[in-house]
C-alpha positions in Angstrom: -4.1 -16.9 -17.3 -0.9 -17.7 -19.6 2.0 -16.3 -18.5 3.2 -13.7 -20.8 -0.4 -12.6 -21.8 -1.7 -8.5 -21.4 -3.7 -10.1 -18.9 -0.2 -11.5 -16.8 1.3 -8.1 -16.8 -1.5 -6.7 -15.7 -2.0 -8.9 -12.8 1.9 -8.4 -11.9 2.1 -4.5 -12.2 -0.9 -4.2 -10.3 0.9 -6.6 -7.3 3.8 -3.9 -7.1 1.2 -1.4 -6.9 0.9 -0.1 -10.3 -2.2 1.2 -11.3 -1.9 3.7 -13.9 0.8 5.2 -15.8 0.6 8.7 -17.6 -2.9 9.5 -15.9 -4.4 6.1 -18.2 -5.3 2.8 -16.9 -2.8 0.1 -17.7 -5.6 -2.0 -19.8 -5.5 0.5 -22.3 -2.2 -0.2 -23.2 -0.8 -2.9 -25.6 1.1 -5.7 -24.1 4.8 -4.9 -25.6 4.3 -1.8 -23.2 3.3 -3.5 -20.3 6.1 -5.9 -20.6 8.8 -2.9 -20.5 6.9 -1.0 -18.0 7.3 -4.5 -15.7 11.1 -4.4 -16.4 11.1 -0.6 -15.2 9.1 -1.5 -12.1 11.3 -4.6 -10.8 
């Protein structure tokens, strides 16, 4: 997996124990979303 791909941020919000955000999975979102969500999260 490359870092910086959907996949990536995936992987890393699901490590800190993010699994969904607003009531939807998080690979439903697109990846500039994910990357901000990771910043939140950290």
């Amino acid at each position: 997996m490359h870092i910086g791909s959907k996949g990536w941020y995936v992987e890393k919000l699901k490590e800190k124990g993010v699994r969904r955000y607003e009531e939807r999975k998080l690979e439903s979102y697109k990846k500039h979303i994910l990357a901000n969500l990771l910043e939140k999260y950290e």
